[in-house]
N, C-alpha and C positions, 0 to 999 in steps of 0.2 A: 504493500500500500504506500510505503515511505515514500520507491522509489518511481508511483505512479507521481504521486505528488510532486516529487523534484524533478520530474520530466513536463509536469502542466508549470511549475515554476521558469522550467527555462526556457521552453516555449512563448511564455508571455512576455519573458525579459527580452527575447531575439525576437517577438514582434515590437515590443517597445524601441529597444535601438535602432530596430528598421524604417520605424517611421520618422523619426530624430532621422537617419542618415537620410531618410526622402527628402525630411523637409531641409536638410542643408543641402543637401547636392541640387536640389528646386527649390528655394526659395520664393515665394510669392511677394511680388511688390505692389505698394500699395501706394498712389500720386496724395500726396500731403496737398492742403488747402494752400498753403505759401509755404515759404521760408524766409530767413530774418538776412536782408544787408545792410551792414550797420555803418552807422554814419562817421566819414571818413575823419581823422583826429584834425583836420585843420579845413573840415569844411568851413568855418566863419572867415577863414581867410580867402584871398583872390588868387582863383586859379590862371593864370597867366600862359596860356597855350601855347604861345609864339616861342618860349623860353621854358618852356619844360616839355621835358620826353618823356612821363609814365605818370597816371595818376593812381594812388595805390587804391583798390577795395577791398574790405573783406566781407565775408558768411559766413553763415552759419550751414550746413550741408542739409539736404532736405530729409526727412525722415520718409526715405522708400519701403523702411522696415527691415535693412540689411545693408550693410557696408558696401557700397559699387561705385563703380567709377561714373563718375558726375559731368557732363559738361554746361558750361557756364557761358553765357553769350551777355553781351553789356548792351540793352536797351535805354535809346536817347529820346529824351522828346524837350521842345522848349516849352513847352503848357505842363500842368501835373492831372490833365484829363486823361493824357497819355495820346488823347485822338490822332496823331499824326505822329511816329517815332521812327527812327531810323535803328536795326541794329550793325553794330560793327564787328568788321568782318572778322576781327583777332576771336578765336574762343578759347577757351580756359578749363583745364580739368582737376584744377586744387581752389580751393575757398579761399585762396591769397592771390588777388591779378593787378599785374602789373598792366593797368588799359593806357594803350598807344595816346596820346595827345594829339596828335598828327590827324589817327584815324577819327577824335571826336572834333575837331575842329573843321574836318569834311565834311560829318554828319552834319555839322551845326548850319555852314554854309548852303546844305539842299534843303534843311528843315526851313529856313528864314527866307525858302525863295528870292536869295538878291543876286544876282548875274553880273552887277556891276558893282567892283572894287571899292569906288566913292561912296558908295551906299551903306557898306556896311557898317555896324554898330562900332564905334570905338569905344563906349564904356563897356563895364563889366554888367550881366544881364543873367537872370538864373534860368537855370539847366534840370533837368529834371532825371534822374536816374532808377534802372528795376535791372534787376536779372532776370533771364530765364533760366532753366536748368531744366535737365531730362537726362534719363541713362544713356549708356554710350549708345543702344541699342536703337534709340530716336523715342522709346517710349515713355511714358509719366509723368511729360512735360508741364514746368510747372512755373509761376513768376512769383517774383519777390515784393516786398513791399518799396514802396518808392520813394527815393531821399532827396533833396533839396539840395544843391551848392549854388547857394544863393547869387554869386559872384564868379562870374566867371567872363574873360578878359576873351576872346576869341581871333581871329582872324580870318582874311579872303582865301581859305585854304580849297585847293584842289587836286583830284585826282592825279597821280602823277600819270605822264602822257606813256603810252608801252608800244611800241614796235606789235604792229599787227602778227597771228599766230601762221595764220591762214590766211590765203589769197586764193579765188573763185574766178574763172573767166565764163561767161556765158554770152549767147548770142543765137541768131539765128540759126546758125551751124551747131549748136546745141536744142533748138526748138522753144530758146529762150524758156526753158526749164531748168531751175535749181537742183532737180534730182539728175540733169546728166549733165550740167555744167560743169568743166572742168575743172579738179582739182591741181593748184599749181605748186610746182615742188619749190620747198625752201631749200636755198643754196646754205650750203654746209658753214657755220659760222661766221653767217653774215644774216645777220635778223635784219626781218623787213625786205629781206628781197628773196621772190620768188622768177621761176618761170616754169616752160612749158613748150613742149613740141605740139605744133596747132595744126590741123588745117584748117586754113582759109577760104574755101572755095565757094564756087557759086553756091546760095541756097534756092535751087529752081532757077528762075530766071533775073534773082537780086543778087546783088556783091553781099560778102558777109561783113554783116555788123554785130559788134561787139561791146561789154562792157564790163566792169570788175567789183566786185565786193568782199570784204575781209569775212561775208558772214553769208550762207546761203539762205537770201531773202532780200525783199524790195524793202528794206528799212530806212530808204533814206540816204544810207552813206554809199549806195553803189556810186559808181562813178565814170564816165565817158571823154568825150576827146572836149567838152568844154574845162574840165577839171583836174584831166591829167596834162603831166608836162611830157610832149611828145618831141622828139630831136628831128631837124630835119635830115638827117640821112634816114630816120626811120619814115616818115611822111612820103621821101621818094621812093625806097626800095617798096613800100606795102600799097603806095597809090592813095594815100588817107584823106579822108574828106569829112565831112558830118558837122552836124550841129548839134545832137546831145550821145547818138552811138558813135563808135569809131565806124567807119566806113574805110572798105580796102577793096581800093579799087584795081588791086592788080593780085587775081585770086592765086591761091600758093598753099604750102606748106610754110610755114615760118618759126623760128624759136622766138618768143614772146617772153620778154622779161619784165618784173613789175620790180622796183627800187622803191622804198619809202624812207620817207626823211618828215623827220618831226622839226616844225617850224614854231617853236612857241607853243600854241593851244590848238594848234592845224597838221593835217596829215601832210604833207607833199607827195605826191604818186606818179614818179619819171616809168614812163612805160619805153620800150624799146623795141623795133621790130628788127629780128635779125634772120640772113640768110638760114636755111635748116640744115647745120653741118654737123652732121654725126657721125663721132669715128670711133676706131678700133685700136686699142691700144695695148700694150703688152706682150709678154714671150708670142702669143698667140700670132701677132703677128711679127713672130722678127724681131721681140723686145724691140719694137719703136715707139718711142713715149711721146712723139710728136708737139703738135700734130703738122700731118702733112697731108696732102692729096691723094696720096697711096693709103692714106688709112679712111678715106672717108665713104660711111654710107651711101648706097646707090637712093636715091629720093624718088619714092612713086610718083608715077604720070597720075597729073592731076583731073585724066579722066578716069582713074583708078577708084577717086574720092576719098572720103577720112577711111574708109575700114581697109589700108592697105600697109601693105610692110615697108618697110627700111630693110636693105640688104648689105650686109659688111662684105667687104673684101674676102677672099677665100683664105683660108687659115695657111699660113707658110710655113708655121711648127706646130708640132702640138706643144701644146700649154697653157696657161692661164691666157683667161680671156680677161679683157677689162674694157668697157665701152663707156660715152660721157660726151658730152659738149662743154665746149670751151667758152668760159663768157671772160672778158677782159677784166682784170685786175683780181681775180679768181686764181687758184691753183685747180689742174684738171679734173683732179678727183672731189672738190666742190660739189663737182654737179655729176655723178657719177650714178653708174645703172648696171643692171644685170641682169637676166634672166635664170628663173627657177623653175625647176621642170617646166610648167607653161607659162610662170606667172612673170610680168616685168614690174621688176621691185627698185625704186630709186633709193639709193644710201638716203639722202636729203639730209637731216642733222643727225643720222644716229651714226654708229660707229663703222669701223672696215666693216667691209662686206664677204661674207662666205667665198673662198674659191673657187670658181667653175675653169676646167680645163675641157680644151676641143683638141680635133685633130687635123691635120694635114689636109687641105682639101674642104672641111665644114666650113660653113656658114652661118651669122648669126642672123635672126629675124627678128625684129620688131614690130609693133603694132604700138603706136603709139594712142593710139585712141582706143585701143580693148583695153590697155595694157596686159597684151600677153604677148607669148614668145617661141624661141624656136632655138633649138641648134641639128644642124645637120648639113 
């Protein structure tokens, strides 16, 4: 009988422990009404933006019901209704943040709606502060209560200006659609400048017209031959004309380069139209690093249209292949390319590229508008 007993006893214990380990190994969280951020030790003093880099805050950590990792985002508003708030971009995942000055003296400049310098507040004017928080996980998100620094000094601060990531060519030789508009490859450590093996040819019975945007969409900031800065050898070789698309009046194949230059608070966008010289380079052919004449791709007859090849030279050794166009003041592997079993992959910013070796006699192909490929 004991030892019925001390086997109903240990039973009960190893279901006891088990649900103890359920509930730590799953822990249930539960979203708290608020949590407390407390007010900063020198909020009655004047927070002076211009001349200070971090304002400190702290919390209190919310009660989820279990120890977990927090994140913490710093909500701004100039009213304490909160109706209009910006949050900033830095987030936090310790109840001690070090928030940017920089990044709230942005928020303050969109929240105040002034656009112009002279406009803005020179005295000190109060700000209004809440955190949000929620698990790493995006869940139980939760705001804090909101604190006052009465005084604070701001300035005309704005976004700092960034080298676009991405550059878009579209046109009617794309169907003036953003889903097949070309994407243009960035040259290898040089931000803000793209380009692109294009064709240009007829669409139907029009020249092709063209235009560019850093983002696939009619937002506004695309842009054509009244906006961009075009060079006159590039005007002669493409035939360029228009009033808001480019217009090429003399239809081609062309290497299409986009350069950006930041002027102050303005994009500048030097476009360039160049001959379509694609070469061969490496053991493959001859270790010639060129370029020369003898390395350059054969260029489809432009009654062939976009969906045709580029043909290298026939291979003179076998060995590494390495193909690429040459843009001036670039080194050649810049703008370098290669093909994978079918696929045509341009290096663009990332690193050396995998080695492919051909033989004696193969050819490489290209397609520059499928981007795919070939050897043999």
């Amino acid at each position: 009988m004991r030892k019925i007993i001390n086997i109903m006893m240990l039973l009960t214990c190893l279901a006891f422990f088990g649900a103890c380990e359920t509930d730590i190994e799953h822990p249930i969280a539960s979203t708290p009404a608020t949590f407390v951020l407390n007010k900063p030790i020198y909020v009655n003093g004047i927070y002076d933006l211009k001349h200070t880099e971090t304002i400190q805050l702290t919390c209190s950590q919310p009660a989820f019901g279990f120890t977990a990792v927090t994140i913490y985002r710093v909500q701004v508003a100039t009213k304490n209704s909160f109706q209009d708030f910006v949050t900033l971009p830095t987030s936090f995942n310790t109840a001690k943040m070090e928030v940017s000055a920089s990044e709230l003296a942005v928020a303050l400049v969109g929240l105040l709606g002034i656009d112009d310098e002279a406009k803005f507040p020179t005295n000190p004017f109060p700000v209004y502060i809440r955190l949000s928080a929620e698990l790493s996980n995006g869940s139980c998100k939760v705001l804090s209560n909101i604190v006052e620094l009465p005084r604070v000094k701001s300035y005309f601060a704005l976004d700092a200006m960034v080298m676009p990531e991405n550059m878009y060519l579209i046109g009617n030789v794309t169907d003036w659609s953003w889903g097949a508009a070309t994407p243009m490859v960035p040259v290898w450590g040089t931000p803000g400048k793209f380009w692109a093996v294009q064709y240009l040819g007829k669409s139907g019975n029009d020249n092709a017209e063209i235009k560019f945007n850093t983002a696939k969409d009619w937002n506004g900031d695309q842009f054509g031959i009244q906006t961009a800065d075009i060079d006159n050898a590039s005007k002669t070789l493409a035939g360029i004309s228009g009033t808001d698309n480019i217009v090429i009046g003399n239809p081609g194949w062309y290497i299409v380069v986009v350069t950006t230059e930041i002027s102050g608070r303005n994009y500048i966008y030097h476009v360039r139209f160049l001959e379509p010289k694609v070469y061969l380079f490496g053991p493959a052919i001859g270790g010639k690093w060129g370029p020369s004449d003898e390395q350059l791709f054969t260029v489809p007859n432009l009654s062939s249209g976009a969906n045709a090849d580029f043909v290298s030279p026939a291979f003179t050794d076998n060995g590494e292949i390495r193909a690429c166009i040459v843009l001036e003041g670039q080194q050649w592997w810049h703008s370098e390319f290669l093909v994978f079993g079918t696929e045509l992959i341009y290096r663009a910013t990332d690193g050396d590229q995998e080695r492919v070796a051909g033989k004696v006699g193969q050819k490489l192909y290209i397609n520059f508008t499928k981007k795919t490929g070939k050897i043999e």
